[in-house]
N, C-alpha and C positions, 0 to 999 in steps of 0.2 A: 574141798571138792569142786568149786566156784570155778577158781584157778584153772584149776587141771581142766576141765572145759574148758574154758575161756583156751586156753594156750594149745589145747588140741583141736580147735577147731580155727585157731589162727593158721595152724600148721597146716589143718585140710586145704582151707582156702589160700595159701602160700603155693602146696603140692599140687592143686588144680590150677592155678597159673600158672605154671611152671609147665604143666603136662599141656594146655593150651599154646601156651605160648611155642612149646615145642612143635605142638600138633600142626597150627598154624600156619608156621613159619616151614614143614618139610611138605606141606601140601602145594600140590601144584594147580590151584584153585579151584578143586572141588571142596564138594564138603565136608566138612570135619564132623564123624558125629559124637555128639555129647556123651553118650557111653562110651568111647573109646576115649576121651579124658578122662572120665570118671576111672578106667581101669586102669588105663595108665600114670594117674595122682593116688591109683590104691584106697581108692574109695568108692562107692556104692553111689549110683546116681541120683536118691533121696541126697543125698550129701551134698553133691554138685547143685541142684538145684534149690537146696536150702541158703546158698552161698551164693547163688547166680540164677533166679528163676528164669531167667531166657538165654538165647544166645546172644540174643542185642547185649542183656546184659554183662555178659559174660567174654564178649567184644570186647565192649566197652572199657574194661576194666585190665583185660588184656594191653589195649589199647594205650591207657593212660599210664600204666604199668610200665610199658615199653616206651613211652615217648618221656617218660621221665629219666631212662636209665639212659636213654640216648644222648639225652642234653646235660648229665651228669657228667655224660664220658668226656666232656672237651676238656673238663676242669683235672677231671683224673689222670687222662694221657697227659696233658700239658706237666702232670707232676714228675713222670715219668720218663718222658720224652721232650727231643727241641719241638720249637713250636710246629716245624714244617712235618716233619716225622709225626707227631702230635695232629695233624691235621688227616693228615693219607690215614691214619689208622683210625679215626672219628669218620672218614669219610666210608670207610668197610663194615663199622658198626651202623652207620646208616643206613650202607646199602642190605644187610639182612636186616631192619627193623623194615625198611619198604619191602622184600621178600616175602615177612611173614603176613602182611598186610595180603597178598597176594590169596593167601589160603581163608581169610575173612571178608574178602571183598563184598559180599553181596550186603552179610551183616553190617557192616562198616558202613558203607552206602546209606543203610536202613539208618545209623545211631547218629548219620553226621545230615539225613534229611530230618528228622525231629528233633534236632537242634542240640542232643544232648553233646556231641563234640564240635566244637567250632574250627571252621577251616584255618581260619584268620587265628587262632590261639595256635595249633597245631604250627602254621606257618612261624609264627613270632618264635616259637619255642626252638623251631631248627635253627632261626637267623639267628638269635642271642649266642648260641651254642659256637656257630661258625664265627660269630664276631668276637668272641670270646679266643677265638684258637686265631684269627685276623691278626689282632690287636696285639697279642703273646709274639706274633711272626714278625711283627714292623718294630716291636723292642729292639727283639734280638737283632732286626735288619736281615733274616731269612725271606721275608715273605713284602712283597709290594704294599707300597701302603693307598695305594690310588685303588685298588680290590674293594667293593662293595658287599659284605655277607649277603643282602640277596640276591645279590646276580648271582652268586658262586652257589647257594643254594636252586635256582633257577636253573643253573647248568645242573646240577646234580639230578634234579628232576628230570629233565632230559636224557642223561645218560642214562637213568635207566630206563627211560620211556625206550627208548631207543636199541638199547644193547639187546645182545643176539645170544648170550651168554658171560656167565661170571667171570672168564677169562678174557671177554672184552671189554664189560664192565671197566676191570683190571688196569686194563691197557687204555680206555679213556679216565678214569679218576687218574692214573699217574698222570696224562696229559693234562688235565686240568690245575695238579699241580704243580708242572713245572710252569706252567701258565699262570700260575698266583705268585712265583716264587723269584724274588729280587735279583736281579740281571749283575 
């Protein structure tokens, strides 16, 4: 009986990030409220808050969740893909993990002033990621090898500091690519 708890309430708290991270990410930076994850992971919001007693924490974990599937993906495309291809399509998964960020800003804000997420980890996490897909590019001889992961991160920040929309986004990450990519 132990079990079957234990495994259905991994499942809750799997289904409620899942429904956050979705919620998040299609918000256009208002607020998300905590009932409408709860119905939308198909659970009751005693649930939700048994698994995430705040929104900080429930950020938070959103947060970590997603910046780890992020810096997973350099390793995954690069299986699947050349490095340079490998790169533009790790650069599009970033750019919706900074999206969804968009829809938790204020929490975010709150979890990374009390220290619980660090900017400086956050940062190392993107750069390893891109040095990782770097490094794969100057093997093969697709990609420059004189390219820095945090400059290129640095740019990426910018584009979307800057972009006016996803379809320009688009159009500046492909430039940056051809701009990383061996003459």
């Amino acid at each position: 009986m132990a079990e079957s708890v234990r495994s259905d309430a991994r499942r809750n708290r799997e289904r409620l990030l899942a429904a956050a991270t979705e919620a998040f990410g299609a918000s256009d930076g208002t607020p998300v409220s905590l009932e409408s994850i709860a119905r939308d992971a198909g659970v009751g919001i005693g649930t939700l808050y048994r698994h995430f007693p705040s929104r900080d924490v429930l950020v938070e974990a959103v947060y970590r969740t997603e910046l780890a599937e992020v810096s997973a993906a350099a390793g995954q495309l690069l299986k699947r893909h050349p490095p340079k291809a490998a790169l533009r399509r790790w650069m599009d998964r970033y750019a919706r993990f900074v999206a969804a960020k968009r829809g938790m800003a204020e929490s975010f804000y709150a979890i990374v002033e009390s220290g619980a997420v660090e900017g400086s980890q956050i940062r190392a996490s993107i750069v390893e990621a891109v040095d990782v897909l770097l490094r794969a590019g100057v093997d093969d001889g697709s990609l420059r090898s004189d390219v820095q992961a945090d400059d290129v991160v640095s740019s990426l920040i910018g584009i979307f500091l800057a972009s006016g929309s996803p379809e320009q986004t688009g159009r500046l990450l492909d430039l940056l690519v051809d701009g990383i990519a061996s003459r």
